[in-house]
GUDOGU-849063 format. One record per residue (C-alpha): residue in three letters; z, x, y. Coordinates in steps of 0.02 Angstrom, whole numbers. Layout:
% residues N
<r residuo="ALA" Z="Z" X="X" Y="Y"/>
...
This chain:
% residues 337
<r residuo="UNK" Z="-488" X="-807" Y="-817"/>
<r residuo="UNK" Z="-551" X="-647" Y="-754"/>
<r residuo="UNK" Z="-718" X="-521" Y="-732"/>
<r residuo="UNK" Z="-664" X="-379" Y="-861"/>
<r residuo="UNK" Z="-581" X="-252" Y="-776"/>
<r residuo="UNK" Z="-643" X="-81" Y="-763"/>
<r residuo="UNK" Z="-524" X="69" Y="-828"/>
<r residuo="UNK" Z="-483" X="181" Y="-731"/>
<r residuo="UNK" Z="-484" X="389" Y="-683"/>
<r residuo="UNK" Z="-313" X="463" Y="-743"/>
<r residuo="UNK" Z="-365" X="608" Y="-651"/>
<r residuo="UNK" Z="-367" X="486" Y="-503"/>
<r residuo="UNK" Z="-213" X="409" Y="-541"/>
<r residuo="UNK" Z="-113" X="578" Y="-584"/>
<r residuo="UNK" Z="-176" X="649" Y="-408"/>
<r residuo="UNK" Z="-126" X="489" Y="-319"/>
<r residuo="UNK" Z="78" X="494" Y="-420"/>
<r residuo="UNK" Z="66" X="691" Y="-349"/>
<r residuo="UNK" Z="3" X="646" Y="-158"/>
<r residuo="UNK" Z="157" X="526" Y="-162"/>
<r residuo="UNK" Z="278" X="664" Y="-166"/>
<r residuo="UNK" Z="174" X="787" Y="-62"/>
<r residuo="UNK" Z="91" X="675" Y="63"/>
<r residuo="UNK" Z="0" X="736" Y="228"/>
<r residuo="UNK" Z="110" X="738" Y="389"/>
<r residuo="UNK" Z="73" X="604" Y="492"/>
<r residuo="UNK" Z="-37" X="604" Y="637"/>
<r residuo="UNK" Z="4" X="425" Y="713"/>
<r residuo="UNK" Z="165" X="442" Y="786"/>
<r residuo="UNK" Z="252" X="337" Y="914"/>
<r residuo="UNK" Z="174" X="414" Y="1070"/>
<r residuo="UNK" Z="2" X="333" Y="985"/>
<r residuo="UNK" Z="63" X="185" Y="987"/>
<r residuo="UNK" Z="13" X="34" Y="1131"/>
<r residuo="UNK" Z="122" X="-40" Y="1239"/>
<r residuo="UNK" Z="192" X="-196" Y="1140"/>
<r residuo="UNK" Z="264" X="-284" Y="1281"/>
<r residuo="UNK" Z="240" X="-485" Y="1271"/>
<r residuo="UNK" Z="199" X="-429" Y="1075"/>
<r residuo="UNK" Z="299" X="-536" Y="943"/>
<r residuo="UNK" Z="324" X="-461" Y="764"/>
<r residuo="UNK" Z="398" X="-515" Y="599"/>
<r residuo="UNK" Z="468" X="-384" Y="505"/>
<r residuo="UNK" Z="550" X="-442" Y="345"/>
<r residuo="UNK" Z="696" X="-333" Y="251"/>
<r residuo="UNK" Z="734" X="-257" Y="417"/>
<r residuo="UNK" Z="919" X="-239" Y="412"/>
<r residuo="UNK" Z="906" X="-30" Y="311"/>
<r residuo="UNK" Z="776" X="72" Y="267"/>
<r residuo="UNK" Z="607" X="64" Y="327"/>
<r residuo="UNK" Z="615" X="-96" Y="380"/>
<r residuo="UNK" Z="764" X="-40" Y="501"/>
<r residuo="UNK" Z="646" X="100" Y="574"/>
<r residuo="UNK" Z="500" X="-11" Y="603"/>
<r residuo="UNK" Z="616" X="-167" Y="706"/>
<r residuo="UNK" Z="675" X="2" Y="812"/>
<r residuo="UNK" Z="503" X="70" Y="836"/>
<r residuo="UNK" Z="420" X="-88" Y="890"/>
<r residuo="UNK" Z="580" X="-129" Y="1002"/>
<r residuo="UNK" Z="571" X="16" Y="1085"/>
<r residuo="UNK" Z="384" X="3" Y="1106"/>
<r residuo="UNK" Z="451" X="-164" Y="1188"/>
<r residuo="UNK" Z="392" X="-279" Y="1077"/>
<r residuo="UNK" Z="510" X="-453" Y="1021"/>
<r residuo="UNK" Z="539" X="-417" Y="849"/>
<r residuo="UNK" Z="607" X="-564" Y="728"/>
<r residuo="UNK" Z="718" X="-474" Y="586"/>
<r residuo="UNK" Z="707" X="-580" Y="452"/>
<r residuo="UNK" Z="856" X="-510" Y="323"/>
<r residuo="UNK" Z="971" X="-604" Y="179"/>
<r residuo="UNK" Z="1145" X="-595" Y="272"/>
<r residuo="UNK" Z="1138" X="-613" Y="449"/>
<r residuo="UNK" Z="1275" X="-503" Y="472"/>
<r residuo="UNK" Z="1202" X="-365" Y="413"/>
<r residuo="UNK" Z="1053" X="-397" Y="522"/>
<r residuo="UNK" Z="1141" X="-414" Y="672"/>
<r residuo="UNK" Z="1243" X="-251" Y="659"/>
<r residuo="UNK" Z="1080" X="-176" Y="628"/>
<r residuo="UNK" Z="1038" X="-262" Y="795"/>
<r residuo="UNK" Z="1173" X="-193" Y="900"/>
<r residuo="UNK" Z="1131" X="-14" Y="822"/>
<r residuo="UNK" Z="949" X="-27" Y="892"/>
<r residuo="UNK" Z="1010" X="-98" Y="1064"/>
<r residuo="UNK" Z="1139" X="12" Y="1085"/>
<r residuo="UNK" Z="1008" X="177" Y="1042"/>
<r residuo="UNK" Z="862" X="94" Y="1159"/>
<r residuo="UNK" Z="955" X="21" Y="1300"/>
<r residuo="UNK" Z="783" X="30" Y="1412"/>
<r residuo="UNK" Z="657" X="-82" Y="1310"/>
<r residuo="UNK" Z="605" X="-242" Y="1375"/>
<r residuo="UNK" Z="570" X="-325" Y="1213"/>
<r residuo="UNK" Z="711" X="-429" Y="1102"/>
<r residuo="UNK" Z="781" X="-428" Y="913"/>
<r residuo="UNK" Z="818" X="-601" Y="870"/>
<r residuo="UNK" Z="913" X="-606" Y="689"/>
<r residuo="UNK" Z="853" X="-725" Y="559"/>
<r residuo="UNK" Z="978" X="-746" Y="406"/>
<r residuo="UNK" Z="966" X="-818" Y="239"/>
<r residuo="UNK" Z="808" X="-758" Y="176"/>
<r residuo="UNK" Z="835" X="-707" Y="2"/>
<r residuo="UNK" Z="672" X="-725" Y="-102"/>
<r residuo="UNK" Z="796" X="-741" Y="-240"/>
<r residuo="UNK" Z="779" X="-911" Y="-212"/>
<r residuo="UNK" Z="623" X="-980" Y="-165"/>
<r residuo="UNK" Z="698" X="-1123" Y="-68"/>
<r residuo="UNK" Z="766" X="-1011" Y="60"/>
<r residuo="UNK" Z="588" X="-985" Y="134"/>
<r residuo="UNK" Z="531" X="-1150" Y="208"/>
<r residuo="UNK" Z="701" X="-1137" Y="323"/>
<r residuo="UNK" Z="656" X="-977" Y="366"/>
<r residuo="UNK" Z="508" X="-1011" Y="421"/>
<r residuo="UNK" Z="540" X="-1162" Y="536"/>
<r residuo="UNK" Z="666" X="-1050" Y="629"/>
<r residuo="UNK" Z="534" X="-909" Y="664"/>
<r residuo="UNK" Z="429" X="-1070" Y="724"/>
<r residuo="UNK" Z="573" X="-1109" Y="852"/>
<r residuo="UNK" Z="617" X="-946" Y="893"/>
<r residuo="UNK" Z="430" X="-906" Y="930"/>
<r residuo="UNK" Z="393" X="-1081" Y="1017"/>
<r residuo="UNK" Z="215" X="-1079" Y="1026"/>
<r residuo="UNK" Z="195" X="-895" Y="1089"/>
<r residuo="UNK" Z="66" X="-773" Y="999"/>
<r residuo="UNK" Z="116" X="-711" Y="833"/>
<r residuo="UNK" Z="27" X="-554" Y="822"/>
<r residuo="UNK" Z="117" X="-466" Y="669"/>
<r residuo="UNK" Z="167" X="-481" Y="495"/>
<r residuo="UNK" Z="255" X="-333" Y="386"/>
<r residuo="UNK" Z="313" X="-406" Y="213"/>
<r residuo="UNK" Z="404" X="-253" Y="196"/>
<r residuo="UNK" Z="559" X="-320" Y="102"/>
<r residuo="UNK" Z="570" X="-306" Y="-80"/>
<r residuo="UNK" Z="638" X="-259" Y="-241"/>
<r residuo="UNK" Z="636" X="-111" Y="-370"/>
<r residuo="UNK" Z="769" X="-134" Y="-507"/>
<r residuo="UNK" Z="822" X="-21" Y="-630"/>
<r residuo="UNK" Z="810" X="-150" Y="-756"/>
<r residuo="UNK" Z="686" X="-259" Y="-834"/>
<r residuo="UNK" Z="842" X="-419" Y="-843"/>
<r residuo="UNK" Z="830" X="-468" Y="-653"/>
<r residuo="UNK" Z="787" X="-665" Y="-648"/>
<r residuo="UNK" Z="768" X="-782" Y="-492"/>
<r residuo="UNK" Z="861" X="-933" Y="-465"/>
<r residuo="UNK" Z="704" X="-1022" Y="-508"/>
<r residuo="UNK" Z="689" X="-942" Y="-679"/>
<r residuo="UNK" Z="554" X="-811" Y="-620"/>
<r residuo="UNK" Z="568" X="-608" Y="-655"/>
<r residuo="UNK" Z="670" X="-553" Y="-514"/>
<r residuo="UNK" Z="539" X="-424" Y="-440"/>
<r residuo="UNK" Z="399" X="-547" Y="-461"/>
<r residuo="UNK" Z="489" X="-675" Y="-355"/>
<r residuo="UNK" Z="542" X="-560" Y="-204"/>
<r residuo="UNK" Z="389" X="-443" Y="-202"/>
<r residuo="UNK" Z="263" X="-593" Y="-221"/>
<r residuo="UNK" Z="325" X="-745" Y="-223"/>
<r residuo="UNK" Z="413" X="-733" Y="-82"/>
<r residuo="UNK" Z="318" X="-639" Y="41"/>
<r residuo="UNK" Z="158" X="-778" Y="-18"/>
<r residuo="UNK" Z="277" X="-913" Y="34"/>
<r residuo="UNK" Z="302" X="-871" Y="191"/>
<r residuo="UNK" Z="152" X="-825" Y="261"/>
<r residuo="UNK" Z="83" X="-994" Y="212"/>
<r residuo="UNK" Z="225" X="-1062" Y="332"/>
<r residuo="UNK" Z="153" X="-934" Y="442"/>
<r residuo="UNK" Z="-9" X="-954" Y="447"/>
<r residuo="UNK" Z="-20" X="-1113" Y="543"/>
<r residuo="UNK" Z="51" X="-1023" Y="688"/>
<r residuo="UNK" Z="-26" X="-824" Y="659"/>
<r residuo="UNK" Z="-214" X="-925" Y="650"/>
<r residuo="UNK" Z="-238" X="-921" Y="809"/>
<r residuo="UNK" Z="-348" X="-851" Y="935"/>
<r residuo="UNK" Z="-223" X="-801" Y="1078"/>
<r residuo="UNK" Z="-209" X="-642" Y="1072"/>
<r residuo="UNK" Z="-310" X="-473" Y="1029"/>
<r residuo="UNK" Z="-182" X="-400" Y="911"/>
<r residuo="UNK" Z="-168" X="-499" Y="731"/>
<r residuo="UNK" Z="-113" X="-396" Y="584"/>
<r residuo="UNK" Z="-26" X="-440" Y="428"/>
<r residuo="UNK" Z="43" X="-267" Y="308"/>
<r residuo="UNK" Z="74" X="-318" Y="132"/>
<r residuo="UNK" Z="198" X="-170" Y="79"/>
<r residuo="UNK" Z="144" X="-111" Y="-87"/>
<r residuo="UNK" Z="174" X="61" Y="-190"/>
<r residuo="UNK" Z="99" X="189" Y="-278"/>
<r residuo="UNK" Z="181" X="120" Y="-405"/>
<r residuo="UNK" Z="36" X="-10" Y="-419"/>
<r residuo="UNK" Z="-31" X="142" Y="-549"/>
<r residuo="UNK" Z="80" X="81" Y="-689"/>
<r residuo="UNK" Z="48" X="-85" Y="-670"/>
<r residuo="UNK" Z="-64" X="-189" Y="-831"/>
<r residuo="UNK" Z="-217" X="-148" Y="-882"/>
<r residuo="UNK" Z="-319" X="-300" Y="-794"/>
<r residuo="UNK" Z="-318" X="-291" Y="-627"/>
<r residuo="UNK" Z="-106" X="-236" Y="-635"/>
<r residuo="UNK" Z="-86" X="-426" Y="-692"/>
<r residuo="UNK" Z="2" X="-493" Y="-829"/>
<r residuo="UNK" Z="-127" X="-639" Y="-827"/>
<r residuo="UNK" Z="-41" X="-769" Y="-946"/>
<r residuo="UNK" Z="128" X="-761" Y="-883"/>
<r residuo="UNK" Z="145" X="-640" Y="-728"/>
<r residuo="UNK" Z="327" X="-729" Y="-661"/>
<r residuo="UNK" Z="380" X="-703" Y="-856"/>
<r residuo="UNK" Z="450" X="-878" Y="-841"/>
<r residuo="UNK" Z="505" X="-921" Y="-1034"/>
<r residuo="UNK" Z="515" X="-747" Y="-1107"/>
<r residuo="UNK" Z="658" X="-659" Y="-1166"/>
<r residuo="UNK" Z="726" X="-533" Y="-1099"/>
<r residuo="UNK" Z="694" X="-449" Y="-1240"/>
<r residuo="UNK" Z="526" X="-478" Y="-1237"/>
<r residuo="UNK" Z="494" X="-407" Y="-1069"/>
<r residuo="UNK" Z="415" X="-242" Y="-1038"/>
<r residuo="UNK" Z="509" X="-109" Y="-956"/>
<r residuo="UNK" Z="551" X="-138" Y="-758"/>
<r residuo="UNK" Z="423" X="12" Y="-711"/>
<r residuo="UNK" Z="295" X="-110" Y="-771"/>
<r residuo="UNK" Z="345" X="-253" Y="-679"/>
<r residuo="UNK" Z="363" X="-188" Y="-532"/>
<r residuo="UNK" Z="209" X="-76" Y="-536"/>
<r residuo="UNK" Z="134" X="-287" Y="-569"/>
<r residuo="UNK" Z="197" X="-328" Y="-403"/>
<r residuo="UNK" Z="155" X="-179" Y="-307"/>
<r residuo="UNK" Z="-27" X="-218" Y="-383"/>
<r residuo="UNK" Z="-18" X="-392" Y="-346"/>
<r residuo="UNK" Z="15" X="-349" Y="-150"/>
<r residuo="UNK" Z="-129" X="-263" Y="-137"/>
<r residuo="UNK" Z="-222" X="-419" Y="-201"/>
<r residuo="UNK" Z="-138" X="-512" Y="-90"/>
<r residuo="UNK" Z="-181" X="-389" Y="65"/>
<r residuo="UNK" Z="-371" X="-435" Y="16"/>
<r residuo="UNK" Z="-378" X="-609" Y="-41"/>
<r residuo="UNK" Z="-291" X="-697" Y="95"/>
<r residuo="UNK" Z="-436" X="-624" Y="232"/>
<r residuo="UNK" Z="-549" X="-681" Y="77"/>
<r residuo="UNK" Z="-460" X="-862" Y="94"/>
<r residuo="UNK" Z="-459" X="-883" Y="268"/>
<r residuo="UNK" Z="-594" X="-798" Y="331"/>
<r residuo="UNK" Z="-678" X="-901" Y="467"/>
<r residuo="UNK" Z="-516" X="-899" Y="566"/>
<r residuo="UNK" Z="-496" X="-710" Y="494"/>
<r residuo="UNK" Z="-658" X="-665" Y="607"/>
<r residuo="UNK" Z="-638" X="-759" Y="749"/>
<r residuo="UNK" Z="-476" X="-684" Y="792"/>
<r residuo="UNK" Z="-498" X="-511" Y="730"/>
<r residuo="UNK" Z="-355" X="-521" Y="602"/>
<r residuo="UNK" Z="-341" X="-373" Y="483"/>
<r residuo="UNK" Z="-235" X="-399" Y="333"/>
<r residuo="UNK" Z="-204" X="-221" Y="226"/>
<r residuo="UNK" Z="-101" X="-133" Y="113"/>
<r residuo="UNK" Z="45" X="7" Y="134"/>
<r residuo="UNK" Z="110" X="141" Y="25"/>
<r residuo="UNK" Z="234" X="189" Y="148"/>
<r residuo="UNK" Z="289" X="354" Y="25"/>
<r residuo="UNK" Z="418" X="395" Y="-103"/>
<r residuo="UNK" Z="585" X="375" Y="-1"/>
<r residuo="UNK" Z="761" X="405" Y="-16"/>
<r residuo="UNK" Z="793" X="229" Y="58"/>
<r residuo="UNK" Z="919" X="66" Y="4"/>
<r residuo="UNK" Z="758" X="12" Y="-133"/>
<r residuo="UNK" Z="827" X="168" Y="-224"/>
<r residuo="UNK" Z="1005" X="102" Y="-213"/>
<r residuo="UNK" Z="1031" X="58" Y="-390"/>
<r residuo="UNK" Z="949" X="212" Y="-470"/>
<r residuo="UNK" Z="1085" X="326" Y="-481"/>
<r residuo="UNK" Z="961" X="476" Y="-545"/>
<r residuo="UNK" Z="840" X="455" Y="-402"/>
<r residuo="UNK" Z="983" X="454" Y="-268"/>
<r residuo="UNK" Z="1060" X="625" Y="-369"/>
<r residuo="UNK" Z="901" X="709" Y="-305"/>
<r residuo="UNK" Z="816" X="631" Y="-158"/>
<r residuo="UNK" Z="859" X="742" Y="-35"/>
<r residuo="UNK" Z="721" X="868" Y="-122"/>
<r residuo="UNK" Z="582" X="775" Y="-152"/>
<r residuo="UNK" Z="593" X="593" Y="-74"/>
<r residuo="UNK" Z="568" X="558" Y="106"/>
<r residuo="UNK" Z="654" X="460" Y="254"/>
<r residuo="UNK" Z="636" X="285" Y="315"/>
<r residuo="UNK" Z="581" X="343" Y="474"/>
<r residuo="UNK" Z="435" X="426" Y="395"/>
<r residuo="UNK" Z="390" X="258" Y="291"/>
<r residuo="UNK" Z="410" X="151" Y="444"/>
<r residuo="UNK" Z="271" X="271" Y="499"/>
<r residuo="UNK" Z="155" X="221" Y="370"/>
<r residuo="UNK" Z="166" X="50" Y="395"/>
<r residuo="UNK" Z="170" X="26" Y="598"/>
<r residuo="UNK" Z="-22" X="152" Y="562"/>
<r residuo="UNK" Z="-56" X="-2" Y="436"/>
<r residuo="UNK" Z="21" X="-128" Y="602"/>
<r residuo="UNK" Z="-46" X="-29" Y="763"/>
<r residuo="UNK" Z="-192" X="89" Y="727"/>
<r residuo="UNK" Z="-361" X="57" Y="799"/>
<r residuo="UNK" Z="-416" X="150" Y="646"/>
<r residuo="UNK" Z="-408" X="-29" Y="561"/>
<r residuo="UNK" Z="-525" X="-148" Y="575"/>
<r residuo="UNK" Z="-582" X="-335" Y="521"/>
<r residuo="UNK" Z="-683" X="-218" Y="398"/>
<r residuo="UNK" Z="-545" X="-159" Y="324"/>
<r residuo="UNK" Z="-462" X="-308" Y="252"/>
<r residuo="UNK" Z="-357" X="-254" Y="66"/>
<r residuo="UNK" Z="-346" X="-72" Y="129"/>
<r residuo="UNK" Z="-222" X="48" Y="23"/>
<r residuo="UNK" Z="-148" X="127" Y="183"/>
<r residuo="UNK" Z="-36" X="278" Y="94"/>
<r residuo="UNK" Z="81" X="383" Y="181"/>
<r residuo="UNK" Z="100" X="443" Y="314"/>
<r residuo="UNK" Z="-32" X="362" Y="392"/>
<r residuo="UNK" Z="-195" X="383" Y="290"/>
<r residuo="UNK" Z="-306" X="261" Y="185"/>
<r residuo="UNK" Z="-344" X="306" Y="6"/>
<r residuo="UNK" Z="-430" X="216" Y="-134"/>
<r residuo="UNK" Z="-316" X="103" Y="-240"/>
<r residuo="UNK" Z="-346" X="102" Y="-437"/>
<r residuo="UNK" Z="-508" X="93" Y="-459"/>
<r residuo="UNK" Z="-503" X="-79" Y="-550"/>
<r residuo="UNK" Z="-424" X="-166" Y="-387"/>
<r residuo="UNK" Z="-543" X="-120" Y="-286"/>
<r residuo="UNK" Z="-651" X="-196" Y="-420"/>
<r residuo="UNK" Z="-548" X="-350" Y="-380"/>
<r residuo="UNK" Z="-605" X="-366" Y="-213"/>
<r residuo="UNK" Z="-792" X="-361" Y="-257"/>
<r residuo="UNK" Z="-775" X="-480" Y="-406"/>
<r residuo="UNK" Z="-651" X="-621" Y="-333"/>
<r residuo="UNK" Z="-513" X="-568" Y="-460"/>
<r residuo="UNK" Z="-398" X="-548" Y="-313"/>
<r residuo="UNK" Z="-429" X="-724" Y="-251"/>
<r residuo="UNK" Z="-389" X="-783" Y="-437"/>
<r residuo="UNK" Z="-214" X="-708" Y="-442"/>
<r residuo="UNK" Z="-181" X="-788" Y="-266"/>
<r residuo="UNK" Z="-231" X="-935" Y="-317"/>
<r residuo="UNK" Z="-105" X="-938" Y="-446"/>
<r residuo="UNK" Z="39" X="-860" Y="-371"/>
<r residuo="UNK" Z="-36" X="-1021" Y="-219"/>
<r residuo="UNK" Z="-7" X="-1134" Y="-364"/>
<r residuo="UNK" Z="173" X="-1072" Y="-404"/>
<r residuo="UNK" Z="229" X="-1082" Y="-265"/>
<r residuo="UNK" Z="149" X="-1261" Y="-203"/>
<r residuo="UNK" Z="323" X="-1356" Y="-256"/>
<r residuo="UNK" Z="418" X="-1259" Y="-115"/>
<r residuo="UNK" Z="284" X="-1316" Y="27"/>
């Protein structure tokens, strides 16, 4: 199905698990960033955590920011948080609710109300930054897929093919998608981080399954395929708008991912970081001129660097491996078009 995959330096990989919990400060900070007025920007997961921090620093960079979230209510306190702290921007949160990759059928609605919301003004930004890390390897989707597999990939896959119709378009200078991904894409499988004959572990027992550090590190892998092989599928428009499509590490963070792992939380306040500094990392990956149309499937790590990913992804990219495993996830999802 695949080229071989290459293996891999665990020199490499032990220096890249280190650099997560000791990054570099960052040097893009919001008075870098550009004026965003007349700017519109998805942001998914943006009710807590990083995804929180972003919708505040694009807002108050005055940029319209669509906050795509499961429960509206949650989004829209979040919303009167962020207008109540910036009462000066002259941008706009607009709340979308019910977008729970849990369920796969949730997505097309979604995206027809960022369609009306955004009636026919420039999309210029994309963050898949919502997702899932579960303690457990037992999470399913309503759809019968491995819980992580459906919200990390699935999901955000689903939705930018709804999105794409209206993000393909050359009316405006700014176009950048961020596929939020993890260091964690180190522990993923051996080819390419994909578990090639059955990634969505539709079938298997639970029992059967390996451990939930595994399937996640799949998805965080899978991501960065995705960051690559979408500017790889569409990329005639991709040049002749300028798009740039990457990856982001945003760091090891004491955020509401961590929720569930009562060990992590006993600890994070010595050696995990804050959603402000991950929403860093990914508005670099969203705003920096640093990034080019050259730099499509970049592993942007925090807070605000680029770094190589394992070395067999970036194999990936040069073989066409990465436009495989869209193609399949493409093919999974083609019954919720």
């Amino acid at each position: 199905m695949t080229e071989p995959a290459p293996g891999y330096s665990k020199i490499n990989w032990l220096y890249e698990m280190y650099y997560g919990f000791r990054p570099n400060q960052p040097k893009f900070l919001p008075k870098d960033y550009p004026d965003l007025t007349g700017k519109a920007a998805i942001v998914t997961g943006s009710n807590t955590g990083i995804g929180a921090s972003v919708v505040q620093l694009l807002y108050e960079k005055n940029c319209d920011v669509i906050s795509v979230v499961r429960t509206e209510e949650k989004g829209l306190a979040a919303r009167e948080k962020t207008l109540k702290e910036i009462p000066n921007s002259k941008g706009s949160i607009t709340v979308v609710g019910g977008c729970d990759f849990l369920d796969l059928n949730n997505v097309r609605p979604t995206a027809h109300k960022v369609t009306e919301i955004l009636k026919g003004r420039p999309l210029n930004i994309i963050i898949h930054n919502a997702g899932l890390m579960s303690p457990v390897n037992t999470g399913t989707s309503v759809q019968g897929y491995e819980a992580m597999f459906s919200t990390n990939v699935m999901g955000p896959q689903l939705l930018q093919h709804f999105l794409d119709p209206i993000f393909l378009k050359k009316d405006d200078p700014l176009k950048r998608i961020v596929w939020v991904s993890s260091c964690a894409h180190l522990m993923g499988f051996k080819e390419y981080g994909i578990n090639w004959e059955n990634p969505t572990f539709e079938g298997v027992p639970i029992k059967q399954r390996p451990r939930n550090m595994t399937l996640y590190g799949q998805t965080k892998a899978a991501n960065l395929l995705q960051s690559h092989a979408w500017a790889l599928k569409h990329s005639e428009a991709v040049q002749k708008i300028g798009a740039v499509s990457v990856g982001c590490f945003p760091g090891n963070l004491s955020t509401d991912l961590t929720r569930d792992w009562s060990f992590i939380n006993m600890f994070a306040p010595y050696f995990l970081g804050t959603a402000l500094q991950g929403a860093y990392s990914e508005l670099y990956a969203a705003l920096s001129p640093d990034l080019t149309t050259k730099d499509h499937g970049a592993y942007v790590v925090p807070y605000g660097e680029v770094h190589n990913p394992r070395e067999d992804i970036t194999a990936a990219y040069k073989n066409g491996s990465d436009l495989k495993f869209y193609q399949m996830v493409e093919e999974l999802i083609s019954k919720y078009f």
